[in-house]
N, C-alpha and C positions, 0 to 999 in steps of 0.2 A: 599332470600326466606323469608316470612312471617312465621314467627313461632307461630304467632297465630291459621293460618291455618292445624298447624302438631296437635295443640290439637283438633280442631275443628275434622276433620279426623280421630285421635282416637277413639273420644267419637262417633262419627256415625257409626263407622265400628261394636261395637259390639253391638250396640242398634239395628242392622238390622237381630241378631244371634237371633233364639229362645232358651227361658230357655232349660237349657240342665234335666229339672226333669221333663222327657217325656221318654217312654218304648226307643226311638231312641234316649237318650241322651249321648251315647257315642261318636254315629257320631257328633252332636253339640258340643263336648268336643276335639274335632280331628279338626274340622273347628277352632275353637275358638283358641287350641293351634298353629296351624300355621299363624294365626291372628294378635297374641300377640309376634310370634317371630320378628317381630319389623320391621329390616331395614329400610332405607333409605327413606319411600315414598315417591321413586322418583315421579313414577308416578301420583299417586294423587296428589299431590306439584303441577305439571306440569298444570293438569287441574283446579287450581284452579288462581295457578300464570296467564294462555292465557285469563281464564274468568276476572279476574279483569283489563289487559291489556286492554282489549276489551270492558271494562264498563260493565260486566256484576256483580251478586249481587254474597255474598260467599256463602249465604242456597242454590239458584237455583244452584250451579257448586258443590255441598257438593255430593246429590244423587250419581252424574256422577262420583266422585273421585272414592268414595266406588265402587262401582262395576267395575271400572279398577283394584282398589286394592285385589280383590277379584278373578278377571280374571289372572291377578299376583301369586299370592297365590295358586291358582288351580293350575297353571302350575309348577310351585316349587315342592309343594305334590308330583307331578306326575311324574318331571323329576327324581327328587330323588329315584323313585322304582326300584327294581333291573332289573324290567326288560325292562329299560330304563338307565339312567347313573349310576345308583347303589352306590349311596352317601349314608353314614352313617351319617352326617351331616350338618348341615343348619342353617346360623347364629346363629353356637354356640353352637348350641343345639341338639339332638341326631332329624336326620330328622323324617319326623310324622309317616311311616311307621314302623321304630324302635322301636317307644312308642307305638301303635295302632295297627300295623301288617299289612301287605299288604292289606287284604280286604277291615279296615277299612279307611285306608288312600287313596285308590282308591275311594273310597264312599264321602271321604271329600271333595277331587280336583272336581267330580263331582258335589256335593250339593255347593259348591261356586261359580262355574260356571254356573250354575243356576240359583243361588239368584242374579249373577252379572245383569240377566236377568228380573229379575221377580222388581228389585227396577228398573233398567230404565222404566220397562212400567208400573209402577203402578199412580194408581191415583193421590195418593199426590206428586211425580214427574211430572206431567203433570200439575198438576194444580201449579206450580214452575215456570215449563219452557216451557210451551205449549206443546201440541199434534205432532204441526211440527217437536220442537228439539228431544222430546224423540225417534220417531220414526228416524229419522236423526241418533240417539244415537246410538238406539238400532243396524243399518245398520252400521254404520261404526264401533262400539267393533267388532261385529260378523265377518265383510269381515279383520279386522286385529288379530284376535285369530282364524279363522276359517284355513281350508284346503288350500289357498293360503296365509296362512297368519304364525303367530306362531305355532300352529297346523305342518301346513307344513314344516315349517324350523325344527320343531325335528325332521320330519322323515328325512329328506335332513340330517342331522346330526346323526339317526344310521343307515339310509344306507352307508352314507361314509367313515363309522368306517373302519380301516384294508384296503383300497383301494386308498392313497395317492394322495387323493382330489386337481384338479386344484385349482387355485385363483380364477379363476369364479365360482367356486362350493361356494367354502368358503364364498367368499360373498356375491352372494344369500343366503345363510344360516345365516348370519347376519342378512341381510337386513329382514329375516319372522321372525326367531327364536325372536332377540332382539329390532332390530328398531320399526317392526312392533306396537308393544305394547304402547312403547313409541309416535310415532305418535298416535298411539290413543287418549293416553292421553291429547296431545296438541292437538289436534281436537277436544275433546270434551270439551275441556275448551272453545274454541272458539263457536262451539255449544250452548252451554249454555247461550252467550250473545248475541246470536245468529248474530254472526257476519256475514260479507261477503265473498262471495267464494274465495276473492285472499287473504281474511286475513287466513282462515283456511288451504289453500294453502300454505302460506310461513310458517307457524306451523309448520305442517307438515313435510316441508322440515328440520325447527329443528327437530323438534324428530327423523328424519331419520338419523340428519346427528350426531348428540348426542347419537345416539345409536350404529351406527359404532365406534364413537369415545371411551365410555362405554363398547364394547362388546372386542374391541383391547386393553383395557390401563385391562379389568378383566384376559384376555389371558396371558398379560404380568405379571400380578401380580401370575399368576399360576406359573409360573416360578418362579418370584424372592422372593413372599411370601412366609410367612410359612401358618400351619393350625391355631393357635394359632392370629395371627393378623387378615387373614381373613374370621376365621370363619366357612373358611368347607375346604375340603380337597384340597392340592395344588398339584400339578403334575399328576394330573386327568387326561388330552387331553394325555401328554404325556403317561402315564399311558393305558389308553385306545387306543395309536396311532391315533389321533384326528390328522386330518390337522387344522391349525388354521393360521391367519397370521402370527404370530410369529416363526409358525415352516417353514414358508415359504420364511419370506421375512427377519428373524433377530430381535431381538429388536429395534437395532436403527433405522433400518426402519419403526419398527411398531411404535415407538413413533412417529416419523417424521409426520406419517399419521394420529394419535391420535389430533395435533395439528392442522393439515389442515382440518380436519371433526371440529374438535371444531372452528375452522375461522368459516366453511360454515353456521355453527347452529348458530353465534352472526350474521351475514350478512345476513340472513334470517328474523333478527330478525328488521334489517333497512326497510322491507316493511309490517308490522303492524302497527308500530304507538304507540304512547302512552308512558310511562315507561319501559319498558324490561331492564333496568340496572340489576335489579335482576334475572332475565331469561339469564340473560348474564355471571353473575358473575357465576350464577349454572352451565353452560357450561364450563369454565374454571374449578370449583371446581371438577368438575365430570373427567374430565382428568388430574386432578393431584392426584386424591384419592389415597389413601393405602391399604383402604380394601372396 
C-alpha cells in the first residue's frame, strides 16, 4: 500500500470537520476525536489503491476515501454505546461515549454519516469525477451501510445475542456487518476511475472476500489477544455469548477459512488488470494481523 496515500487521507478527513468555535462545537470535538483515533484505514487505503489500479487520478478517489472513512467512524461511535455492544474502549482509548456521554456521541456517529453524504454530492466532488460517478457513489455507500447492508448486520447481531446462532446466521452477519463496507470501499475506488462493470465486479468480490477473512482472523484475536495489544476489549463475543465462527467451528478451523477467503480476495484480483501486487500483499497482511 502507498503510504503516500495514508497522509494524503489524513490531512482530507479533518479539512472536511467544521471549526469546532461554533455554539455546536462540542459535537465537532466528538467527530474530530473519533477521527483521530487513527486505525488502520483500511478502507480508504482500499479506494484509493482500486482507483489507481484502474487508472484513475489520487485527488478525484481522495473525496470518496473520506466519506467511507467517516461511514466507518459513525458505525464505531455507535457500536460502542451501551445500548448496543457496550465497549468502554476503542483503539486504545476510552470509546467517544465515555468522553462525550451518550447523547453526544449518538449526535457524532449521526453528523459523520451525513457529511459522508453531503462530500460525495457536492460540487467540487463532481466537478473531480463527474455527475455519473458521484451519484454511482452516493448508490452504492448507501445500499452497503444501509438496512440491507452494515446497518442490518448489527441488528442480525443483537438479535442473535443469547440464542446460539446457526453458521448461516453468522455469516450473513459477516457478510452486512463487515464485508459490506469493505466492498464499498473497492467499489468506489473503481468508481472513481470510473471503470467497467466486470472491473468493479471482481472488487468487490475482494472486499467481500477480505472481509470474511478480517472479521474471522478479529474473532480469533478476541480470544487469543489481550486488551492491551488490541486495543479494546477481548473476550467480548464470549462475554456477551455472541455466536461467532470461532465459537462454532474452532480456531483451527477458523483460520483454515481465514486463508481460503484471503485466496479468493488475491484471485479476484487476476480479473482487473493492471498492478494489484500491493492489493495483494494487503490481503495477506490483513490475515495475518495481531491487532
Amino acid at each position: 500500500m502507498n503510504n503516500t496515500y495514508l497522509s494524503m487521507i489524513e490531512k482530507a478527513l479533518y479539512s472536511y470537520l467544521p471549526s469546532s468555535d461554533i455554539r455546536e462545537g462540542k459535537l465537532i470535538d466528538a467527530m474530530r476525536y473519533s477521527l483521530e483515533a487513527g486505525g488502520k484505514r483500511v478502507r480508504p487505503m482500499l479506494v484509493m489503491e482500486f482507483n489507481a489500479v484502474c487508472g484513475g487520478k489520487p485527488e478525484t478517489a481522495l473525496p470518496f476515501a473520506c466519506a467511507v472513512e467517516m461511514i466507518h467512524t459513525y458505525s464505531l461511535i455507535h457500536d460502542d454505546l451501551p445500548c448496543m455492544d457496550d465497549d468502554d474502549l476503542r483503539r486504545g482509548k476510552p470509546s467517544n461515549h465515555k468522553v462525550f456521554g451518550e447523547d453526544t456521541a449518538l449526535l457524532a456517529g449521526d453528523a459523520l454519516q451525513t457529511l459522508a453524504f453531503e462530500i460525495l454530492s457536492s460540487e467540487k466532488t463532481a466537478a473531480l469525477a463527474g455527475d455519473k460517478a458521484c451519484r454511482k457513489a452516493v448508490n452504492t455507500l448507501a445500499k452497503y451501510s444501509g438496512c440491507v447492508g452494515m446497518a442490518g448486520g448489527q441488528m442480525i447481531d443483537l438479535v442473535s445475542e443469547n440464542t446460539n446462532a446457526p453458521l448461516e446466521v453468522v455469516e450473513e452477519l459477516i457478510g452486512k456487518k463487515t464485508a459490506c463496507l469493505l466492498q464499498a470501499a473497492c467499489e468506489l475506488g473503481c468508481i472513481a476511475a470510473n471503470a467497467d462493470d466486470d472491473r468493479i465486479k471482481a472488487a468487490s468480490e475482494y472486499g467481500r472476500s477480505i472481509g470474511y477473512a478480517f472479521q474471522i482472523q478479529d474473532d480469533i484475536l478476541d480470544i487469543t489477544s489481550t486488551n492491551e495489544v488490541l486495543g479494546k476489549p477481548v473476550g467480548s463475543d464470549d462475554e456477551n455469548n455472541k455466536s461467532t465462527i470461532v465459537s462454532l467451528l474452532g480456531i483451527e478451523q477458523s483460520r483454515k477459512l481465514v486463508d481460503e477467503y484471503t485466496a479468493k480476495a488475491i484471485a479476484a484480483l487476476g480479473r482487473i488488470g493492471g498492478n494489484t501486487k500491493g492489493l495483494s500483499f494487503f490481503a495477506l497482511d490483513l490475515a495475518k494481523r495481531v491487532k
